[in-house]
PDB file with one MODEL, atoms N, CA, C and O in Angstrom:
MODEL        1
ATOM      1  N   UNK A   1       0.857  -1.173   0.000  1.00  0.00           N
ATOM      2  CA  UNK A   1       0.000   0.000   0.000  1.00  0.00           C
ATOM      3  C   UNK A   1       0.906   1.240   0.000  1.00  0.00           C
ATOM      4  O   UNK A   1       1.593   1.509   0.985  1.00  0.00           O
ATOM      5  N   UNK A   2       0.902   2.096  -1.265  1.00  0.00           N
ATOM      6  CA  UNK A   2       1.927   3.407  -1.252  1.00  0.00           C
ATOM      7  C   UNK A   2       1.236   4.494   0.234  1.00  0.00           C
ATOM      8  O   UNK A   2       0.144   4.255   0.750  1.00  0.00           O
ATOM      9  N   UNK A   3       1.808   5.205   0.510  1.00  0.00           N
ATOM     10  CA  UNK A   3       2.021   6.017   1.513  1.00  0.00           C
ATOM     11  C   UNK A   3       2.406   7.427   1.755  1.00  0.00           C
ATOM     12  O   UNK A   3       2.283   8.220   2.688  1.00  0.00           O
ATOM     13  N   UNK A   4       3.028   7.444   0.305  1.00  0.00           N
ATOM     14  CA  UNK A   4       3.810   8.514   0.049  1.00  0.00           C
ATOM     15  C   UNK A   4       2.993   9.528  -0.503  1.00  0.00           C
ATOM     16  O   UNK A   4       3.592  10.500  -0.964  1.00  0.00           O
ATOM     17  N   UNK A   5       1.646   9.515  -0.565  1.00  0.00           N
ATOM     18  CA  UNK A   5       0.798  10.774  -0.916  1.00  0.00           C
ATOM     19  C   UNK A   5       0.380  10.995   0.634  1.00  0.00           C
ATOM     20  O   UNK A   5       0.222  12.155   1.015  1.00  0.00           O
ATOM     21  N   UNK A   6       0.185   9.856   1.596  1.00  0.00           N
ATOM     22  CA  UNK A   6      -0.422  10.458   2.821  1.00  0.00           C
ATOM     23  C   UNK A   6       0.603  10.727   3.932  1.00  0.00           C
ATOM     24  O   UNK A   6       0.376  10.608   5.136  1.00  0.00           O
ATOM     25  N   UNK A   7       1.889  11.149   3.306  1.00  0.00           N
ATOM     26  CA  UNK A   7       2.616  11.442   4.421  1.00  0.00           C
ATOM     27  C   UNK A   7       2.821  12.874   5.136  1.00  0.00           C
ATOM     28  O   UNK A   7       3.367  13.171   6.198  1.00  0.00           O
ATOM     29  N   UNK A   8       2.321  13.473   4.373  1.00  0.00           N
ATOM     30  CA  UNK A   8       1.624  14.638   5.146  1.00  0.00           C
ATOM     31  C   UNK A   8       0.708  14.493   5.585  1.00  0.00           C
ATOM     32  O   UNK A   8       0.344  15.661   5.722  1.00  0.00           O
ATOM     33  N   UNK A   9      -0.305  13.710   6.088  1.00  0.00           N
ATOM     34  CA  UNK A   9      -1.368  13.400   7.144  1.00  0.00           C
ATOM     35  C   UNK A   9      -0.878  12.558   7.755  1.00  0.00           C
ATOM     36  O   UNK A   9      -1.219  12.666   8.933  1.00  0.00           O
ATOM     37  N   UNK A  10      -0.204  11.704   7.582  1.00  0.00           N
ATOM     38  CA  UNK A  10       0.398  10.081   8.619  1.00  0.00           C
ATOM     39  C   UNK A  10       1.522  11.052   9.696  1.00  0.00           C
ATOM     40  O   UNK A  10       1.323  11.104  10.910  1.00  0.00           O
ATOM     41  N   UNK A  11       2.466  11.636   9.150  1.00  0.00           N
ATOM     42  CA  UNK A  11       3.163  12.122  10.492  1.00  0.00           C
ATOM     43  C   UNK A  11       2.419  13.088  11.730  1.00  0.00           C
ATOM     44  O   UNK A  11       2.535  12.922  12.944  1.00  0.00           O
ATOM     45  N   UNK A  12       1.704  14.037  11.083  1.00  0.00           N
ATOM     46  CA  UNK A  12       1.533  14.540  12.181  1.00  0.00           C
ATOM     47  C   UNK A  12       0.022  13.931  13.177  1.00  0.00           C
ATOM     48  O   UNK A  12      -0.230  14.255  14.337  1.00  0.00           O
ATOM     49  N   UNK A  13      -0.681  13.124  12.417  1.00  0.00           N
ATOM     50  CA  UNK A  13      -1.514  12.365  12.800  1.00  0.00           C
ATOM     51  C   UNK A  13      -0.873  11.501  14.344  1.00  0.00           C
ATOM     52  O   UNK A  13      -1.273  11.516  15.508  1.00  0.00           O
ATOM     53  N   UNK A  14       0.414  10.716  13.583  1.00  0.00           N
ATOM     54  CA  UNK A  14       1.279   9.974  14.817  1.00  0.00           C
ATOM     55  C   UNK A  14       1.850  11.153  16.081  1.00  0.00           C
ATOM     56  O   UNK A  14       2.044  11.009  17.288  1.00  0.00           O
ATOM     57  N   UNK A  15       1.955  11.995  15.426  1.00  0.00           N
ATOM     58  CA  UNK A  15       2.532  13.005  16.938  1.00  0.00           C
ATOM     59  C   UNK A  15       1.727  13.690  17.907  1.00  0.00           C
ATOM     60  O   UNK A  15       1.990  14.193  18.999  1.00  0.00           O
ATOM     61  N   UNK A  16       0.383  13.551  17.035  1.00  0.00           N
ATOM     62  CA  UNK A  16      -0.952  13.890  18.217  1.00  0.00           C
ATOM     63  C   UNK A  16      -0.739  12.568  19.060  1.00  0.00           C
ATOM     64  O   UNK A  16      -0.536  12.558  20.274  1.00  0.00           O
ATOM     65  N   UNK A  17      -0.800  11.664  18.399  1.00  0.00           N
ATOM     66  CA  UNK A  17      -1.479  10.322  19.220  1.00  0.00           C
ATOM     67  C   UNK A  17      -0.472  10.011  20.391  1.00  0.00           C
ATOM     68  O   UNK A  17      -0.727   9.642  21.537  1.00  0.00           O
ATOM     69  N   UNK A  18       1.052  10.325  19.635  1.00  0.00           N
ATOM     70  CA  UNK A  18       1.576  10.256  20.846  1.00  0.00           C
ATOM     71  C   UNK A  18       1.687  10.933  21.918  1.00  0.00           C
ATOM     72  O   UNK A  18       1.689  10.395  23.025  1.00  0.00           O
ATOM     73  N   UNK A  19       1.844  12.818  21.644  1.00  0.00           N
ATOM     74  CA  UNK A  19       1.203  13.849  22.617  1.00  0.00           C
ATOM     75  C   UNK A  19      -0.026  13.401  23.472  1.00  0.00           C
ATOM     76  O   UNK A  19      -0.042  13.672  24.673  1.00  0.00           O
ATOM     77  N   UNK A  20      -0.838  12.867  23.010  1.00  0.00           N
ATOM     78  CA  UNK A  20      -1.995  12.194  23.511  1.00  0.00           C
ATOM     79  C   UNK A  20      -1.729  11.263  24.911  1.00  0.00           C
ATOM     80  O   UNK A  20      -2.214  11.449  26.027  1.00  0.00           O
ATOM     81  N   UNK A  21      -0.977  10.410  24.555  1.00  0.00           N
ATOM     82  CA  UNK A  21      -0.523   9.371  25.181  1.00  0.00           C
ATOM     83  C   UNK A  21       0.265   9.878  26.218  1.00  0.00           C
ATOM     84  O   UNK A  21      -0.075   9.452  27.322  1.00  0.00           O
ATOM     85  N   UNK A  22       1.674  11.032  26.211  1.00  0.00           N
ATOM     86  CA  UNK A  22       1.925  11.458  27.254  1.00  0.00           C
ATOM     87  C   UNK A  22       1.577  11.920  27.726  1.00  0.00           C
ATOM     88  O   UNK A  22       2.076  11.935  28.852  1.00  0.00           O
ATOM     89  N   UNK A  23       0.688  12.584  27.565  1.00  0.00           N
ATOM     90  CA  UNK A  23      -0.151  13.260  28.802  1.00  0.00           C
ATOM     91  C   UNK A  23      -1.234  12.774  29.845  1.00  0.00           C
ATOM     92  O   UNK A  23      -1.656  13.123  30.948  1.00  0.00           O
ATOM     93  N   UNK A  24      -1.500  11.589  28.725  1.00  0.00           N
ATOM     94  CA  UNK A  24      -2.514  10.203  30.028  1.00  0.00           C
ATOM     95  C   UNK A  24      -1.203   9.618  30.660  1.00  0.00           C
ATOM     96  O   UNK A  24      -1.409   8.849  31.600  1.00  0.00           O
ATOM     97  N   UNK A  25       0.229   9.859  30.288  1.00  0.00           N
ATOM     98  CA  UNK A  25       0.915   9.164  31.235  1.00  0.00           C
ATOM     99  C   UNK A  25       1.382   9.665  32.769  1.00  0.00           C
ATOM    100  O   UNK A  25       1.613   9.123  33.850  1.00  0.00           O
ATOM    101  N   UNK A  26       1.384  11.430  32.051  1.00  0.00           N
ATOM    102  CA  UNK A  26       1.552  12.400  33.184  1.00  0.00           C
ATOM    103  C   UNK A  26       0.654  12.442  34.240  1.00  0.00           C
ATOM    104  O   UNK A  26       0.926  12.448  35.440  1.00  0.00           O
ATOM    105  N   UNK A  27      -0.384  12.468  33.734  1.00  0.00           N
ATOM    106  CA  UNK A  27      -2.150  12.515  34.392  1.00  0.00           C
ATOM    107  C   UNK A  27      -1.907  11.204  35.650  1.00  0.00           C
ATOM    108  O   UNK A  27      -1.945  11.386  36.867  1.00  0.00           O
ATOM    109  N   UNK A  28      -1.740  10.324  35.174  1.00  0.00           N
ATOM    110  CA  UNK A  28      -1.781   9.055  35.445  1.00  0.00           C
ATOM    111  C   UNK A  28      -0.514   9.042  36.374  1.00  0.00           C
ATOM    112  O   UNK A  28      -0.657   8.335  37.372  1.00  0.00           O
ATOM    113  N   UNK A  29       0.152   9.393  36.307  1.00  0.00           N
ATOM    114  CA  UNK A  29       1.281   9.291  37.404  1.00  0.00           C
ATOM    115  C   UNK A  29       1.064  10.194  38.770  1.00  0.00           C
ATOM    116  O   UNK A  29       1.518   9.979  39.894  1.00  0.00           O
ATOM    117  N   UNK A  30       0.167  11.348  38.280  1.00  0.00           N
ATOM    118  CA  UNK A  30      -0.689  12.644  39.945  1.00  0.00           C
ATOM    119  C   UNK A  30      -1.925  11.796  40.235  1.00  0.00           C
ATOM    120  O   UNK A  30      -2.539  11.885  41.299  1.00  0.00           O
ATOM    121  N   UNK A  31      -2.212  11.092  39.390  1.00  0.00           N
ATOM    122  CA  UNK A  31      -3.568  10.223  40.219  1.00  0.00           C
ATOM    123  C   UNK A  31      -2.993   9.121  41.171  1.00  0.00           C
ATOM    124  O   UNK A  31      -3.770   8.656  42.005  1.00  0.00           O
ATOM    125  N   UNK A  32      -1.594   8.620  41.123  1.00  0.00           N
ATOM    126  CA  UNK A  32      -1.032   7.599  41.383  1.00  0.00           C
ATOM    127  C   UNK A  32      -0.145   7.871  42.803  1.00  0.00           C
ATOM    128  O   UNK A  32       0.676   7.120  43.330  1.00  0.00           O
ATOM    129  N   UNK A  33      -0.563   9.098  43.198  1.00  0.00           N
ATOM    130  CA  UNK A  33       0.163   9.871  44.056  1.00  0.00           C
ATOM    131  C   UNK A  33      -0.589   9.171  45.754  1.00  0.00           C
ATOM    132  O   UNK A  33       0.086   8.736  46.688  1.00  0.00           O
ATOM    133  N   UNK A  34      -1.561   9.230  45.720  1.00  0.00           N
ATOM    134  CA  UNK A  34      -1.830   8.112  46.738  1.00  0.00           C
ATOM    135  C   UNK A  34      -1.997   6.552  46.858  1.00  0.00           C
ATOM    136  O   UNK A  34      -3.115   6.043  46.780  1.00  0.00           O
ATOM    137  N   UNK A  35      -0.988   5.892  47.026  1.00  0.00           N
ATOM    138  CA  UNK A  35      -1.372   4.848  46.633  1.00  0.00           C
ATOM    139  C   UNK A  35      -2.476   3.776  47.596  1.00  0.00           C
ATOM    140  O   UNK A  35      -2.662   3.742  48.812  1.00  0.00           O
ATOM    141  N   UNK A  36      -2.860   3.257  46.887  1.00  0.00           N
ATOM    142  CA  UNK A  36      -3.842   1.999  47.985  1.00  0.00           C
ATOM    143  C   UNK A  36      -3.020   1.451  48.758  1.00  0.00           C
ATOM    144  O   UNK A  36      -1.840   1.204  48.505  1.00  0.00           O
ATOM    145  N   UNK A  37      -3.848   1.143  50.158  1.00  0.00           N
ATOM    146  CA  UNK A  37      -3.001   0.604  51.234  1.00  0.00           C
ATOM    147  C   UNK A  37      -2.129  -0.738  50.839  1.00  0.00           C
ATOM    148  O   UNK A  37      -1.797  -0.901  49.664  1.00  0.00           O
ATOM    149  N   UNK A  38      -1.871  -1.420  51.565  1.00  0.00           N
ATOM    150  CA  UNK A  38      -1.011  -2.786  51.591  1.00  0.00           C
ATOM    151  C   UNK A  38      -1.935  -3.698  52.137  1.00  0.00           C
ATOM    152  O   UNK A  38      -2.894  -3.413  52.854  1.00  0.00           O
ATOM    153  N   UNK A  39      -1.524  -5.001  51.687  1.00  0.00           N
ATOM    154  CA  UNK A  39      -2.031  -5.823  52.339  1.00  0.00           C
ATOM    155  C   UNK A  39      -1.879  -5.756  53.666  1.00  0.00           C
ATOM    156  O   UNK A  39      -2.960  -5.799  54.253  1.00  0.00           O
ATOM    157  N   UNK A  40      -0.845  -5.658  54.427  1.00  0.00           N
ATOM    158  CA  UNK A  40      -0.393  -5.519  55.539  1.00  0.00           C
ATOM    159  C   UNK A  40      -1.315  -4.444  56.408  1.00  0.00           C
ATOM    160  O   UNK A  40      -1.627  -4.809  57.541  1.00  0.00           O
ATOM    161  N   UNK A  41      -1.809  -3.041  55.916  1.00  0.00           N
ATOM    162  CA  UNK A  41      -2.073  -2.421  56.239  1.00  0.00           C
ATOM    163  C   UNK A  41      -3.329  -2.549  56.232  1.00  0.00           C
ATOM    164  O   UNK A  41      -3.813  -1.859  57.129  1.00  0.00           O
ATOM    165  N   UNK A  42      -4.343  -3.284  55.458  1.00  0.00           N
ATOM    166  CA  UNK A  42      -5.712  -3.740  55.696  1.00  0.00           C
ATOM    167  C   UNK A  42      -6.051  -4.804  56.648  1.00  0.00           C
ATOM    168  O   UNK A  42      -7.194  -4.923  57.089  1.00  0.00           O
ATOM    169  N   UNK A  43      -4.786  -5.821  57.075  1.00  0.00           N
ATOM    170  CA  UNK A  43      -5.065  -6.415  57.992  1.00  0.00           C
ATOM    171  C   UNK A  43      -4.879  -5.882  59.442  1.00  0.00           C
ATOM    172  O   UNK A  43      -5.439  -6.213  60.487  1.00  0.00           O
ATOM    173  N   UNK A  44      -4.177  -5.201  59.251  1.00  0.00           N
ATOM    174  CA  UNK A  44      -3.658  -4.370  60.465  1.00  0.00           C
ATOM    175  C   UNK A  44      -4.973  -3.485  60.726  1.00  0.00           C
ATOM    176  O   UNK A  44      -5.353  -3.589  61.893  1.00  0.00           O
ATOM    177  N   UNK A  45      -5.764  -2.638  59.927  1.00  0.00           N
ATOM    178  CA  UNK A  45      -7.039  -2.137  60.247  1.00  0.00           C
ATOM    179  C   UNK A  45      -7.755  -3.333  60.470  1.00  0.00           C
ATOM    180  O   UNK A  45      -8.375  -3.164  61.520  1.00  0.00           O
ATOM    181  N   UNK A  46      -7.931  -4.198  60.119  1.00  0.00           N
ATOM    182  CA  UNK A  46      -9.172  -5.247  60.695  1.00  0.00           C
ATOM    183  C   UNK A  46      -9.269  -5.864  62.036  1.00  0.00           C
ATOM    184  O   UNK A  46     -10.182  -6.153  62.809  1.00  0.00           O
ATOM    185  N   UNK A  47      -7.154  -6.012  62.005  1.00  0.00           N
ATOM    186  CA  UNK A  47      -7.284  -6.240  63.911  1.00  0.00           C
ATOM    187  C   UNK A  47      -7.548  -5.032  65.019  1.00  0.00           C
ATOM    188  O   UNK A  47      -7.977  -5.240  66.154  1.00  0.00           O
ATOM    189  N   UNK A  48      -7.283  -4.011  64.593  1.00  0.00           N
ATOM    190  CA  UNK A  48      -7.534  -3.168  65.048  1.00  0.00           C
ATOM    191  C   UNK A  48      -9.093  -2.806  65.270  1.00  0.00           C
ATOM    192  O   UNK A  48      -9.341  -2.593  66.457  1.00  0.00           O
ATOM    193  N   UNK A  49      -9.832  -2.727  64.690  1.00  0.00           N
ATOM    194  CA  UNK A  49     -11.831  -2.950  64.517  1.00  0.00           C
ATOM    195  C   UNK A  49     -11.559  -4.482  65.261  1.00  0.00           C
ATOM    196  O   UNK A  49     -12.762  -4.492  65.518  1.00  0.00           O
ATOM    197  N   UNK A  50     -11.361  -5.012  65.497  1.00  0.00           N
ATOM    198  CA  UNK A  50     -11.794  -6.024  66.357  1.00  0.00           C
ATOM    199  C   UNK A  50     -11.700  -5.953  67.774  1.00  0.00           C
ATOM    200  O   UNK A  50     -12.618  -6.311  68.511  1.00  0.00           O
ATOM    201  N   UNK A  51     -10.322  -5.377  68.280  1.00  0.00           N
ATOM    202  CA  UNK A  51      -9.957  -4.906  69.381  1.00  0.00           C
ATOM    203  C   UNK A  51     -10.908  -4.124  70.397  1.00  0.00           C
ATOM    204  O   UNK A  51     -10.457  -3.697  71.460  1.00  0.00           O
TER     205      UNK A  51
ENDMDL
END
């Protein structure tokens, strides 16, 4: 399949998608900023509620 007429739409098409992509990676790394407890730390609340 030639390509070479749509390569002025194929590149910058790919540099959105990837702009795209880093920025759900950035996003995704401040949502990641609290993380879920531990196992350790959910059992440790359960003995604790029992107490």
């Amino acid at each position: 399949m030639p390509i070479a007429g749509f390569k002025g739409e194929i590149l910058p098409l790919l540099r959105t998608m990837k702009a795209r992509k880093e920025m759900r990676d950035r996003q995704g790394g401040k949502s990641r900023k609290n993380p879920s407890s531990s196992k350790f730390e959910r059992e440790m609340k359960k003995l604790a509620r029992r107490c």
